[in-house]
C-alpha positions in Angstrom: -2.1 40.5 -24.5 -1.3 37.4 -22.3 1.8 35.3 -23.3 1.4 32.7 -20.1 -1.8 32.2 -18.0 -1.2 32.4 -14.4 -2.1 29.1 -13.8 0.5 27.6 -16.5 3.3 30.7 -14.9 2.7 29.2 -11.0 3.1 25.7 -12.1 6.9 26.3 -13.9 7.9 28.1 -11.3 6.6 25.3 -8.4 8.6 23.4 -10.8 11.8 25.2 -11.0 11.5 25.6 -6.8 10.9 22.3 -6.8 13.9 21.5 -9.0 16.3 23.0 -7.3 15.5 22.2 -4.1 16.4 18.5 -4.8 19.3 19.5 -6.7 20.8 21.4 -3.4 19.8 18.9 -1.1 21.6 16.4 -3.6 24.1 18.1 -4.1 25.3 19.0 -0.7 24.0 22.7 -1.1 25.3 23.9 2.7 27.9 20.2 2.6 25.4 18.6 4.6 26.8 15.1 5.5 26.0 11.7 3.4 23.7 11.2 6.3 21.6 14.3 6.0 21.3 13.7 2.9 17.5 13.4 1.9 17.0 10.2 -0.5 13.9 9.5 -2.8 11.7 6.4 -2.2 13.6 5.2 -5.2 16.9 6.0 -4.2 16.3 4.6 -0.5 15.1 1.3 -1.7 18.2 0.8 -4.0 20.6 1.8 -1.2 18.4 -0.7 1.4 18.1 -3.4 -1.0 14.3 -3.8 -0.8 11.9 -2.6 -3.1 9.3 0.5 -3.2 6.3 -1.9 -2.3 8.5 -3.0 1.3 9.5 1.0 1.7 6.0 1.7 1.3 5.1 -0.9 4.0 7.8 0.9 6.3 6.0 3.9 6.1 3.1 2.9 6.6 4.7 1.4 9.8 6.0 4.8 11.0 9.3 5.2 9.2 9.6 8.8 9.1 9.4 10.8 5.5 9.2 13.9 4.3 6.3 15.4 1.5 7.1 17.7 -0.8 3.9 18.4 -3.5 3.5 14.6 -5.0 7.2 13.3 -3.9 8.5 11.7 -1.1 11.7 11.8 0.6 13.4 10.4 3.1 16.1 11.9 5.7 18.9 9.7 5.8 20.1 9.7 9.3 17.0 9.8 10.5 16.4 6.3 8.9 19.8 4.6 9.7 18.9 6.0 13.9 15.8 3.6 13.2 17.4 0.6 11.2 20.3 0.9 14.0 18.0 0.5 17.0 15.8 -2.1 15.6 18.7 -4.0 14.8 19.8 -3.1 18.5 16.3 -4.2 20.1 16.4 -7.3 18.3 19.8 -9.1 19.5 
């Protein structure tokens, strides 16, 4: 008798990975520093002030993100080092 196909078994536990993975690296699971800190596309955007459609042009520019499954994320020293020297290359 089969109370959950494997199929239905591998996706909660992706899932539950998947879960609390964002929920240490949120969290400050090892106190990693605000800037270490990885940030969703949607979470980026509000911090930046621009919107998902102007992220998503970034990318596509070569600001560097991170895929996990279907969700993107971003590292955020990695994108203030980048914001800092454009804003440096530009004066």
């Amino acid at each position: 008798m089969e109370i959950i196909n494997e199929q239905a078994l591998s996706k909660c536990i992706r899932d539950a990975v998947r879960a609390e993975l964002q929920q240490h690296f949120r969290t400050g699971g090892n106190q990693l520093p605000q800037e270490e800190q990885l940030l969703s596309k949607q979470e980026l955007a509000a911090e930046l002030g621009v919107s998902l459609v102007t992220l998503t042009d970034w990318m596509k520019k070569g600001l560097p993100f991170l895929r996990l499954h279907k969700r993107v994320f971003f590292e955020r020293s990695k994108v203030l080092e980048i914001m800092r020297r454009q804003t440096a290359d530009s004066t």
